[in-house]
C-alpha positions as a Markdown table, in Angstrom:
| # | Residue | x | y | z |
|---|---|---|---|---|
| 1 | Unk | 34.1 | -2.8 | 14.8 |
| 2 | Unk | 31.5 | -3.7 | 12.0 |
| 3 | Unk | 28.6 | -1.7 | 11.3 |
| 4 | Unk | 25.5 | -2.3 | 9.8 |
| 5 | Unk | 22.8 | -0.2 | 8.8 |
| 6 | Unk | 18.8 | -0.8 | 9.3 |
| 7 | Unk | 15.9 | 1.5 | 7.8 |
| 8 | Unk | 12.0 | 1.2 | 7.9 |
| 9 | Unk | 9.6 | 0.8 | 5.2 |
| 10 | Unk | 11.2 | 0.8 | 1.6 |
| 11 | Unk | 8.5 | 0.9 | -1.1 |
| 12 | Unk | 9.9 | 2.9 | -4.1 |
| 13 | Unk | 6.7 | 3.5 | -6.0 |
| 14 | Unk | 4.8 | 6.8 | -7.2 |
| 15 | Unk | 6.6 | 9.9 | -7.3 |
| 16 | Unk | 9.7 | 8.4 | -6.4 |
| 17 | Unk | 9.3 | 5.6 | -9.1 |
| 18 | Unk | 7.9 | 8.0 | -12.0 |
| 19 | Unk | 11.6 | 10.0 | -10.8 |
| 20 | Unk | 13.3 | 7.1 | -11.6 |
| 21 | Unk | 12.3 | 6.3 | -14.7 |
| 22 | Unk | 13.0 | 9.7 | -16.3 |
| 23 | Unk | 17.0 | 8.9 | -15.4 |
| 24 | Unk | 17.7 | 12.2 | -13.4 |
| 25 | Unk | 17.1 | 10.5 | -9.5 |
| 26 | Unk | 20.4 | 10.5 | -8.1 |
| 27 | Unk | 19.3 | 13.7 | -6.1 |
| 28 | Unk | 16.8 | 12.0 | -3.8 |
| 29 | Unk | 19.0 | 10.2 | -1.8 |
| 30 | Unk | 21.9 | 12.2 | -2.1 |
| 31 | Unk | 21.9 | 13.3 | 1.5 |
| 32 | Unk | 21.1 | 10.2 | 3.1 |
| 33 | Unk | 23.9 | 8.3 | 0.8 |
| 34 | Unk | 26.8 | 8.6 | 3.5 |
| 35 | Unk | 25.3 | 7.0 | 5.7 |
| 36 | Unk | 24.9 | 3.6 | 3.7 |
| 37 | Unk | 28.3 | 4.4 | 2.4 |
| 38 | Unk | 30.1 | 4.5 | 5.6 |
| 39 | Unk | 28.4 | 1.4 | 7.0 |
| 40 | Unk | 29.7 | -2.8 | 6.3 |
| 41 | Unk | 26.1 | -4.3 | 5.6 |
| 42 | Unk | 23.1 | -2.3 | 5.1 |
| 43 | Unk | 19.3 | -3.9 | 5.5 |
| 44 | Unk | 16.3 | -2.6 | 4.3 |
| 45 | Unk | 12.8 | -3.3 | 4.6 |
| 46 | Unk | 11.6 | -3.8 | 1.4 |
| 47 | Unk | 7.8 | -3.5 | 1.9 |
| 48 | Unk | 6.6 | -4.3 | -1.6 |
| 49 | Unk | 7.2 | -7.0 | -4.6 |
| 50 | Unk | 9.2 | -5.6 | -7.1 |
| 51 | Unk | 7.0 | -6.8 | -10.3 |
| 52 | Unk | 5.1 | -5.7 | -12.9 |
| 53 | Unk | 2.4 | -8.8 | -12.3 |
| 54 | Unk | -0.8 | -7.4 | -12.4 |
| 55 | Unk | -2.0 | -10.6 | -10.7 |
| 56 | Unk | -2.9 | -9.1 | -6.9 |
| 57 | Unk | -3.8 | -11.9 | -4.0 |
| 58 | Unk | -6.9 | -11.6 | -2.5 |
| 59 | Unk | -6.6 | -10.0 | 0.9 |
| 60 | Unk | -7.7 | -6.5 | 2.9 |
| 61 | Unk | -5.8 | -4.1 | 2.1 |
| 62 | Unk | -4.1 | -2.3 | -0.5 |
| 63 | Unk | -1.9 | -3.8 | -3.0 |
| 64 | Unk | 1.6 | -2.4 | -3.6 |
| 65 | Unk | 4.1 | -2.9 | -5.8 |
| 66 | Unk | 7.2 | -0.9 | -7.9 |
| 67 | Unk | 8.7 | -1.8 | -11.4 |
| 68 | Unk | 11.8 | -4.4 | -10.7 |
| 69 | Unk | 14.4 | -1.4 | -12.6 |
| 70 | Unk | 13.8 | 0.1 | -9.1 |
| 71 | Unk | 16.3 | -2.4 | -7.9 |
| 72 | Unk | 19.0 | -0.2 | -9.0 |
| 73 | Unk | 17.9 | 2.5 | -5.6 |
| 74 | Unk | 19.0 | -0.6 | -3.3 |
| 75 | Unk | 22.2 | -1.3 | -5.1 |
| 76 | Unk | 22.7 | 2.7 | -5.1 |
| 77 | Unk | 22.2 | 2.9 | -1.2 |
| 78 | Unk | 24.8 | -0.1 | -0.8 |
| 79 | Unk | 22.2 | -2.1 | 0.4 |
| 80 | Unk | 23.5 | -5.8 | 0.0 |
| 81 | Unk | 20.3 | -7.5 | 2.0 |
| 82 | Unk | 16.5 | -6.4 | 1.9 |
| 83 | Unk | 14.6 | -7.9 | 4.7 |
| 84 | Unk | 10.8 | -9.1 | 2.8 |
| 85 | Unk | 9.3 | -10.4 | 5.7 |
| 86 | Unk | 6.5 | -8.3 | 5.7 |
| 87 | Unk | 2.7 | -7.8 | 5.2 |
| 88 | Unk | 2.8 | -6.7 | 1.1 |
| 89 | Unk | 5.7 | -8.6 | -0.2 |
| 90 | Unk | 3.4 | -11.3 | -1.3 |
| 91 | Unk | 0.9 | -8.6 | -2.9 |
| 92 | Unk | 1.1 | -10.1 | -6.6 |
| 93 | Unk | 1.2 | -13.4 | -5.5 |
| 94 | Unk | 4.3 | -16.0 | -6.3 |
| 95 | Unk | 4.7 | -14.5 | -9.5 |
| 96 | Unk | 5.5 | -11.1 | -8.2 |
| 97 | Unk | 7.7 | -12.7 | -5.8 |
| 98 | Unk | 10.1 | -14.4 | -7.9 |
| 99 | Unk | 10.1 | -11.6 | -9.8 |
| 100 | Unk | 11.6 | -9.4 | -7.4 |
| 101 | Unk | 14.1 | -12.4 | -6.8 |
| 102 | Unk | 15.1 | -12.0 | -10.6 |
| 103 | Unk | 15.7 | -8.2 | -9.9 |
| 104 | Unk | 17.3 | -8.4 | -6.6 |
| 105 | Unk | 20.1 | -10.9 | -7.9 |
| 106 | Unk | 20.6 | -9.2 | -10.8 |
| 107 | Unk | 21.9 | -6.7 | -8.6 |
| 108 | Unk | 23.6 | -9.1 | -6.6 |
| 109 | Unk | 21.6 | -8.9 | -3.7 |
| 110 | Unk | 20.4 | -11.0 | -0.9 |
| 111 | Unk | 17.1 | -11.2 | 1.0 |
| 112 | Unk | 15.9 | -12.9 | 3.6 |
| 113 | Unk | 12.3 | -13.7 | 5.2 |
| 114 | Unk | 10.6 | -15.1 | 2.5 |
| 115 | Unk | 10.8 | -17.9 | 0.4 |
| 116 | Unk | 9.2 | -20.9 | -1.9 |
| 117 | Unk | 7.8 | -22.5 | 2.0 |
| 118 | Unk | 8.4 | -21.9 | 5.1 |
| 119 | Unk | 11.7 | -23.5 | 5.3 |
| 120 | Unk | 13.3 | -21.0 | 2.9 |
| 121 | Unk | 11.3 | -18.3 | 4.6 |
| 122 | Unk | 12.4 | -18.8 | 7.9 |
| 123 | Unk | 16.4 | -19.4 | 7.0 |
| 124 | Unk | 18.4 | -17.4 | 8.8 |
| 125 | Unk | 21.6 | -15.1 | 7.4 |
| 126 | Unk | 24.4 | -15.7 | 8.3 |
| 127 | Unk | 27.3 | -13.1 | 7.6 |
| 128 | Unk | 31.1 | -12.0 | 8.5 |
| 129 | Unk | 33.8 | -9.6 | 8.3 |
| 130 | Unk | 37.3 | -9.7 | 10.1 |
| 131 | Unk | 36.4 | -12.5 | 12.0 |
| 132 | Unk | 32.7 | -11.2 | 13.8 |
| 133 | Unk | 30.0 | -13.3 | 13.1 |
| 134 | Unk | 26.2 | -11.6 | 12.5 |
| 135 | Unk | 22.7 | -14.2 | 11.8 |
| 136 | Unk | 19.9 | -12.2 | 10.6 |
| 137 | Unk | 16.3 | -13.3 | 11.6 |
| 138 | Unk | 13.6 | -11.8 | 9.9 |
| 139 | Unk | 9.5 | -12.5 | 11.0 |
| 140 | Unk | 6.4 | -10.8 | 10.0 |
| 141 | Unk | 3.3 | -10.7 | 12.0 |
| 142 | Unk | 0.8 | -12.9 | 10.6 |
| 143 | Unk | -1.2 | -11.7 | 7.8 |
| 144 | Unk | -2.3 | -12.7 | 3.8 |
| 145 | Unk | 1.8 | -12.9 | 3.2 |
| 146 | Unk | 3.0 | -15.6 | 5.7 |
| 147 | Unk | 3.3 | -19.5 | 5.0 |
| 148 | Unk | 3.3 | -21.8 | 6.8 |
| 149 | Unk | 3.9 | -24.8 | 5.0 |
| 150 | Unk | 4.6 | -25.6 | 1.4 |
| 151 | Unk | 3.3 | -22.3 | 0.2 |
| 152 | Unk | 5.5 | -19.5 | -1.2 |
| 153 | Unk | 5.7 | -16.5 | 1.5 |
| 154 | Unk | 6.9 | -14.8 | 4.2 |
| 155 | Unk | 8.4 | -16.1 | 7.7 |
| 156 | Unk | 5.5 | -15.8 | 10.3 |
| 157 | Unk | 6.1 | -15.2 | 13.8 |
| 158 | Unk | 5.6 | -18.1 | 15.6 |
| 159 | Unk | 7.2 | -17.7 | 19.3 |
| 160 | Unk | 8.2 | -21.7 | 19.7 |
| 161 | Unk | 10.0 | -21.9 | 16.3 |
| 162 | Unk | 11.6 | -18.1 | 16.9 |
| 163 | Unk | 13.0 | -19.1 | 20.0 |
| 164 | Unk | 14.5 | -22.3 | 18.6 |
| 165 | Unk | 15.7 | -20.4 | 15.8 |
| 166 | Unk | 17.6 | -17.9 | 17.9 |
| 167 | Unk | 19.1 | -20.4 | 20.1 |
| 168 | Unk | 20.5 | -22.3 | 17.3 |
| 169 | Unk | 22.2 | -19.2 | 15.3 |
| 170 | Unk | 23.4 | -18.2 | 19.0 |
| 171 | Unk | 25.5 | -21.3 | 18.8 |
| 172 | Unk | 27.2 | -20.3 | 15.5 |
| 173 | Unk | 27.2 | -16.8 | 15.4 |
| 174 | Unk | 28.8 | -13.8 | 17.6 |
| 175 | Unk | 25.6 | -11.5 | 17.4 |
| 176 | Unk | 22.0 | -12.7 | 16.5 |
| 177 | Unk | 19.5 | -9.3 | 15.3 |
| 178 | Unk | 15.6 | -10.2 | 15.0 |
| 179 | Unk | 14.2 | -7.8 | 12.5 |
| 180 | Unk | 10.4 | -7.5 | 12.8 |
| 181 | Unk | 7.5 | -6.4 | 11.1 |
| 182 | Unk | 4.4 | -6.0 | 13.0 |
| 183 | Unk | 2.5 | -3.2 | 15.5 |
| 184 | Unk | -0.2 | -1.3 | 15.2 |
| 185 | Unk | -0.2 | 1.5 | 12.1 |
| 186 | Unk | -0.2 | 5.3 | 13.1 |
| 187 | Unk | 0.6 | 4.2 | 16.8 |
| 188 | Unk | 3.8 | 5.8 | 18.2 |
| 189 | Unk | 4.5 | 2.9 | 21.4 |
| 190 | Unk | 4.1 | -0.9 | 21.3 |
| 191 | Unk | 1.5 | -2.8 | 22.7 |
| 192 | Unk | 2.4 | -4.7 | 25.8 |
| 193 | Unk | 2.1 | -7.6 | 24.3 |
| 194 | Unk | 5.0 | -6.8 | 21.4 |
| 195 | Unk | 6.7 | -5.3 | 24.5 |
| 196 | Unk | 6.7 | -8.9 | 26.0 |
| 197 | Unk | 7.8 | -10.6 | 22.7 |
| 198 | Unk | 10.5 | -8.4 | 21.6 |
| 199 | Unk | 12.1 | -8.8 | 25.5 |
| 200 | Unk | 11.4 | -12.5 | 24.9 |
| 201 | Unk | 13.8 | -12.5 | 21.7 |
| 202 | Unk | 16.5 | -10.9 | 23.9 |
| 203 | Unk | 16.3 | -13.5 | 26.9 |
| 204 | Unk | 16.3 | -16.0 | 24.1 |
| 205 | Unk | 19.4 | -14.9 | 22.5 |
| 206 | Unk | 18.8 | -11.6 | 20.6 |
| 207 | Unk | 21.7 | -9.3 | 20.7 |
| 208 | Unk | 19.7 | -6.4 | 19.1 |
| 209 | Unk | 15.9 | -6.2 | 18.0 |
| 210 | Unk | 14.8 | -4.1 | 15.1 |
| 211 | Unk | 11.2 | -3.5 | 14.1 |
| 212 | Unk | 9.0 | -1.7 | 11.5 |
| 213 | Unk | 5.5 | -1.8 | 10.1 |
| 214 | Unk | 3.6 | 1.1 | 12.2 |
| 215 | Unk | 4.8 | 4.1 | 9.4 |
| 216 | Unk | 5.8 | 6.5 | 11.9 |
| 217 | Unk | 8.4 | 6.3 | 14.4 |
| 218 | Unk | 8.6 | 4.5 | 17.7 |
| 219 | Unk | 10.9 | 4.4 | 21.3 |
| 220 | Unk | 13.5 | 2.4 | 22.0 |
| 221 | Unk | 15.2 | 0.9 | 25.1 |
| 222 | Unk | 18.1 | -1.4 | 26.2 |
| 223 | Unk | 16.9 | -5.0 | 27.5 |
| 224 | Unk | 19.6 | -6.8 | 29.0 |
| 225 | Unk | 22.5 | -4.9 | 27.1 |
| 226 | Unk | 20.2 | -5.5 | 23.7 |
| 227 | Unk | 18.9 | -2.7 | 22.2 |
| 228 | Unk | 15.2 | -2.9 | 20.9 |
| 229 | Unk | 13.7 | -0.2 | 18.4 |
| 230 | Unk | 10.0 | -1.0 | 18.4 |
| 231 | Unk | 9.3 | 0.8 | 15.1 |
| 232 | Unk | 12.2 | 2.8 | 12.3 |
| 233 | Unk | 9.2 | 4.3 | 11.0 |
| 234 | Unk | 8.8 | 4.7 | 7.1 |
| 235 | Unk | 12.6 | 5.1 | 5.2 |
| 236 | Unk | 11.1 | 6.1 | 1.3 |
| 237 | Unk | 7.0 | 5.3 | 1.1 |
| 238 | Unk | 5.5 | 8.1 | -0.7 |
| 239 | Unk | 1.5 | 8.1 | -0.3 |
| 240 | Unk | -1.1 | 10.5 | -1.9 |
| 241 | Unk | -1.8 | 12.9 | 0.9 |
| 242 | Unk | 0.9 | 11.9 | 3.3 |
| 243 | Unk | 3.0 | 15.3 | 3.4 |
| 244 | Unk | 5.0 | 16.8 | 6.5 |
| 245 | Unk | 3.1 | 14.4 | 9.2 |
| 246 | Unk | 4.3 | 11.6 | 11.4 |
| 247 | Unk | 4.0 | 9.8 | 8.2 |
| 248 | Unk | 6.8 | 11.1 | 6.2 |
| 249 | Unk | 9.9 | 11.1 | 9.4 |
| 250 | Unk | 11.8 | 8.1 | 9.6 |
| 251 | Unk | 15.4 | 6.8 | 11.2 |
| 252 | Unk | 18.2 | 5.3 | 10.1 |
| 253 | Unk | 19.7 | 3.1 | 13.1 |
| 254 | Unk | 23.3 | 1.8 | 12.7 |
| 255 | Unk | 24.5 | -1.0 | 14.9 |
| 256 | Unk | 27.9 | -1.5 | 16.0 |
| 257 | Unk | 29.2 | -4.8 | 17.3 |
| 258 | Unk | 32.8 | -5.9 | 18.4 |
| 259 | Unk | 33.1 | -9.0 | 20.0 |
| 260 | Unk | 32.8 | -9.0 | 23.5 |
| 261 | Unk | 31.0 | -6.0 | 23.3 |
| 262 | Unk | 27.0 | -5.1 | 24.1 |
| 263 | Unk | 26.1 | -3.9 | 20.8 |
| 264 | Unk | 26.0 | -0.3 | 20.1 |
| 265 | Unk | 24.0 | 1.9 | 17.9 |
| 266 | Unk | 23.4 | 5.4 | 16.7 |
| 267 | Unk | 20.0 | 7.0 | 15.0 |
| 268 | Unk | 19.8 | 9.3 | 12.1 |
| 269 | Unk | 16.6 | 11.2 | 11.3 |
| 270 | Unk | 14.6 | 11.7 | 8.3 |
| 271 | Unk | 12.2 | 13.2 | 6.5 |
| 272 | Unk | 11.0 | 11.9 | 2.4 |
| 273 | Unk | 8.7 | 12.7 | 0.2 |
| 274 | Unk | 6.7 | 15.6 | 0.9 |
| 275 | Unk | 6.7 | 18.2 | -1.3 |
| 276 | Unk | 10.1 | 16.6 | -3.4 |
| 277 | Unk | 10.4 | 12.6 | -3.4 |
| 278 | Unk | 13.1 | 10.9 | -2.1 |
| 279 | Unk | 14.6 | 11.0 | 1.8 |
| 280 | Unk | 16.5 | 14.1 | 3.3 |
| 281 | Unk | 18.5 | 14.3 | 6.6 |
| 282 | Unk | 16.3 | 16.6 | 9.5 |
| 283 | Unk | 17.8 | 19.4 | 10.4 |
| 284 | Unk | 19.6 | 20.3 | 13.5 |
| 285 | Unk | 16.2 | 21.4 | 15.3 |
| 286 | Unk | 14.1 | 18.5 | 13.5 |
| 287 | Unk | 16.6 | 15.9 | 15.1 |
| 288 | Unk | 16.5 | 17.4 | 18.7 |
| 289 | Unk | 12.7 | 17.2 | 18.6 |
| 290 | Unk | 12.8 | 13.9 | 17.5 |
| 291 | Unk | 15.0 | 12.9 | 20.2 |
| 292 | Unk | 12.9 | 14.3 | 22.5 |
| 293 | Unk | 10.1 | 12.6 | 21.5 |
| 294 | Unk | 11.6 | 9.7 | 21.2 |
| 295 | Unk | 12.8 | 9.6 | 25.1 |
| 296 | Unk | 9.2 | 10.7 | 26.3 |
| 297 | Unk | 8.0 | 7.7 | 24.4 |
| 298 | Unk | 10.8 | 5.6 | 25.8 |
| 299 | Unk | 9.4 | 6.6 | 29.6 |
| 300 | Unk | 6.3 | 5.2 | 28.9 |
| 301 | Unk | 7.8 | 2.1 | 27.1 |
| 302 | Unk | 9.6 | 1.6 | 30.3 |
| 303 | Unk | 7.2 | 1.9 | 33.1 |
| 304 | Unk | 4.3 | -0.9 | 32.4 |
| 305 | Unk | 1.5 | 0.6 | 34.0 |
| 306 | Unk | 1.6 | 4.0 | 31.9 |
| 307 | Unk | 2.2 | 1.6 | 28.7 |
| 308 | Unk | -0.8 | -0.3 | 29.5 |
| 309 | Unk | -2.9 | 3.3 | 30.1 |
| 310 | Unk | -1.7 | 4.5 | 26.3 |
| 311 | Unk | -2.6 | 1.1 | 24.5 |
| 312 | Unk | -6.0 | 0.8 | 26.6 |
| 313 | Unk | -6.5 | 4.3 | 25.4 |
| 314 | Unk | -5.6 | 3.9 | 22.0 |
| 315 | Unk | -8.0 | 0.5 | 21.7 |
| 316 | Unk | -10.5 | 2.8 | 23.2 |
| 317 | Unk | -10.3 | 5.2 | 19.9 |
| 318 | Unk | -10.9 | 1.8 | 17.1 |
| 319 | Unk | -13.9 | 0.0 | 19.4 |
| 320 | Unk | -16.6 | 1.9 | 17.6 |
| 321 | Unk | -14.7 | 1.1 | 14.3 |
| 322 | Unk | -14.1 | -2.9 | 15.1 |
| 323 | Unk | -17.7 | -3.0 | 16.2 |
| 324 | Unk | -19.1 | -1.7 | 12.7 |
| 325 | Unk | -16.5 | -4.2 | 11.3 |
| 326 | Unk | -18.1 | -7.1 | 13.4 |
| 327 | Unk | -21.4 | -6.2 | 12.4 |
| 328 | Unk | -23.1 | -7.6 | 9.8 |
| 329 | Unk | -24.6 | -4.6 | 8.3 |
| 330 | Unk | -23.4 | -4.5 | 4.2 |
| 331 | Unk | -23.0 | -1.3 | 1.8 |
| 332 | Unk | -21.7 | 1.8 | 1.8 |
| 333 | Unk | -24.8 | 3.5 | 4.5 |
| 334 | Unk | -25.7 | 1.0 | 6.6 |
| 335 | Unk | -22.1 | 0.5 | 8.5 |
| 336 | Unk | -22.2 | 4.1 | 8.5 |
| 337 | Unk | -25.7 | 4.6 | 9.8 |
| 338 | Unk | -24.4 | 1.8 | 12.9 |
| 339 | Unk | -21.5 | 3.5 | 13.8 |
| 340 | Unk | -23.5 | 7.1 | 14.2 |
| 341 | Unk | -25.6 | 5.4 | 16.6 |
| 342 | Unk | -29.2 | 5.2 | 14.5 |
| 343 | Unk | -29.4 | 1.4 | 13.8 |
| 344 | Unk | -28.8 | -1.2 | 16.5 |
| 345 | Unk | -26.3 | -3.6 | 17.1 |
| 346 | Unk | -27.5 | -6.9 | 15.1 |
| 347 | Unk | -25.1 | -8.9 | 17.6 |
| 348 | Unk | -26.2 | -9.7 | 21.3 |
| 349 | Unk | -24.5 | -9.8 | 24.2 |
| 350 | Unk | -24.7 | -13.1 | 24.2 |
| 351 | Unk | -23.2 | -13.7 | 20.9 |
| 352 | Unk | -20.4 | -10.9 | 21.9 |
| 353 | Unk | -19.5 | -13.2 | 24.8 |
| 354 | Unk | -19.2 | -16.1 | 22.1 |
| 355 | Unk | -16.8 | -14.5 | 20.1 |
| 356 | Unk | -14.7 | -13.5 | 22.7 |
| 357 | Unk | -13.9 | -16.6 | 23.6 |
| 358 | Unk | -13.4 | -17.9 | 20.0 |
| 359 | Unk | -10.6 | -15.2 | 19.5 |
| 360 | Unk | -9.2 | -14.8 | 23.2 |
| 361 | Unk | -8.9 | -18.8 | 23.4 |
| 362 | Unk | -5.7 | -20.4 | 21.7 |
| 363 | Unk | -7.6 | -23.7 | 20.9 |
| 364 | Unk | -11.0 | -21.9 | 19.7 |
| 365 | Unk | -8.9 | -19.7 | 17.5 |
| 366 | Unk | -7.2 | -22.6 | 15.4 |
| 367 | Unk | -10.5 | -23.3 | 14.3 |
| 368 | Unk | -12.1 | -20.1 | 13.9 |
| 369 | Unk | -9.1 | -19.3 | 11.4 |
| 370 | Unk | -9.4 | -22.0 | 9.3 |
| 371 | Unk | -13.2 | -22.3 | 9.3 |
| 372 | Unk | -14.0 | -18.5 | 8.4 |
| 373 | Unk | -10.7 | -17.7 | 5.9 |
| 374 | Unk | -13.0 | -17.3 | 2.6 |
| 375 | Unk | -9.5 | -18.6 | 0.5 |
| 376 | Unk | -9.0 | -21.8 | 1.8 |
């Protein structure tokens, strides 16, 4: 049986970095350490450049990045693969990228998800032990990071070329795993729409499905024998003002596979940097709530009508915020003064109508991409 190991959001910056460089650090992973050290292959997220570029893309957003010495924490967690397929990888631009190369082989280890183009972005990784075959696919929801041509950075989830992609590494490997990065941040369930996608990987080929990019964990269920973890939540991601909340719990999944066999898995919880940086195991209770939660999200995952309720309600709570965003009211008041309700909407019906359709339609959203993106 091989087992591999898969955690959220890895972004060792902050108190975690400022730990690291005064050389006494050891201690912050010390009680999650066993459980990288007991698997074959361990894969993290690693959701920032690893440079000390100073030369940020322009994007919305913050930028984030941590000094390339910070290598050494994956190499310490046995992590031999970092998945970079993700929405801040390509923070500092090219630059900060190959950077992060430089550290990451240094330390003798792989990634995969990103790359000089989209070819090398989008190549999948292949790996074996005692004759069991894995291939790694890693995609990103579309945002400032992905290519999609000769451009350096990361692989964009493109539904077509992911299906293709996971039919071809079915041919040549025992187990295919999509890992994903996409959702909606500070949401706890999928929409039905990733729903859809991540069950479409599976009836492509997918053996197993792991996702991350919300910060906070998500359900689970098992699709045709494939398990499918719609968010690991946050692994190490310290943030000013982010203590003992959804934030700051995460889980560690390990897969098992043996050939022949659906693949199996097993969840670890944890909690990092609130009041001491670095990741610690729950405790007994913690990790009984946590499962609890988890299968009272994984009703709703399952039934489609209650899914539908939660993500209606939950785009119900950002329509005042998307309409102030839509509106073309400038400065620091005015958007304000909108949203409270004491200036009107500058946008008519009409013209609501219009944009619908620009977005909802495939072929009216090409163009509105290109034609409003103020970098190209």
């Amino acid at each position: 049986m091989i087992q591999v190991g898969f955690t959220g959001d890895f972004c060792p910056w902050k108190r975690v970095e400022q730990t690291f460089q005064k050389g006494d650090w050891a201690y912050m992973f010390s009680e999650v350490l066993p459980f990288f050290q007991q698997n074959d292959l361990n894969i993290l997220d690693l959701e920032c450049p690893l440079t000390q570029s100073r030369s940020a893309i322009q994007k919305t957003g913050p930028h984030i990045k941590a000094h390339p010495d910070t290598a050494v924490l994956l190499k310490h967690l046995n992590c031999a693969v970092v998945a970079t397929a993700n929405n801040h990888f390509k923070d500092y631009g090219t630059s900060g990228m190959q950077e992060t190369y430089t550290a990451l082989l240094h330390h003798e280890i792989a990634y995969l998800g990103s790359g000089a183009n989209l070819d090398e972005a989008s190549r999948t990784y292949y790996w074996s032990k005692d004759g069991v075959n894995l291939a790694f696919i890693n995609v990103a929801e579309n945002e400032w990071t992905t290519t999609h041509g000769d451009q350096p950075g990361c692989h964009p989830i493109d539904l077509v070329s992911v299906f293709r992609q996971i039919q071809k590494a079915k041919n040549q490997a025992d187990f295919v795993v999509v890992i994903a990065h996409g959702g909606h941040e500070h949401y706890n369930l999928p929409s039905p729409r990733m729903k859809n996608w991540y069950r479409f990987f599976v009836e492509a080929g997918a053996s197993a499905v792991i996702a991350h990019h919300t910060h906070i964990v998500s359900g689970y269920e098992v699709y045709q024998n494939a398990p499918i973890f719609y968010s690991l939540g946050n692994f190490c991601f310290d943030w000013d003002g982010m203590c003992d909340s959804a934030w700051n719990r995460g889980m560690m999944v390990r897969l098992k596979f043996e050939k022949g066999q659906s693949v199996g898995f097993e969840m670890t919880f944890t909690n990092h940097n609130n009041q001491m940086p670095g990741v610690y195991l729950c405790s007994e209770s913690e990790s009984q709530s946590m499962k609890h939660h988890l299968l009272e999200l994984n009703k709703i995952i399952l039934d489609d009508e209650k899914l539908e309720h939660a993500f209606n309600k939950y785009v119900a709570s950002w329509k005042p915020i998307m309409n102030t965003w839509i509106q073309p009211y400038k400065g620091k008041y005015l958007p304000s003064l909108y949203k409270k309700g004491f200036l009107p909407s500058i946008i008519s019906k009409d013209k609501k109508m219009l944009l619908t359709n620009l977005v909802r339609c495939e072929a009216h959203r090409d163009i509105l991409i290109h034609s409003i993106n103020p970098i190209e």
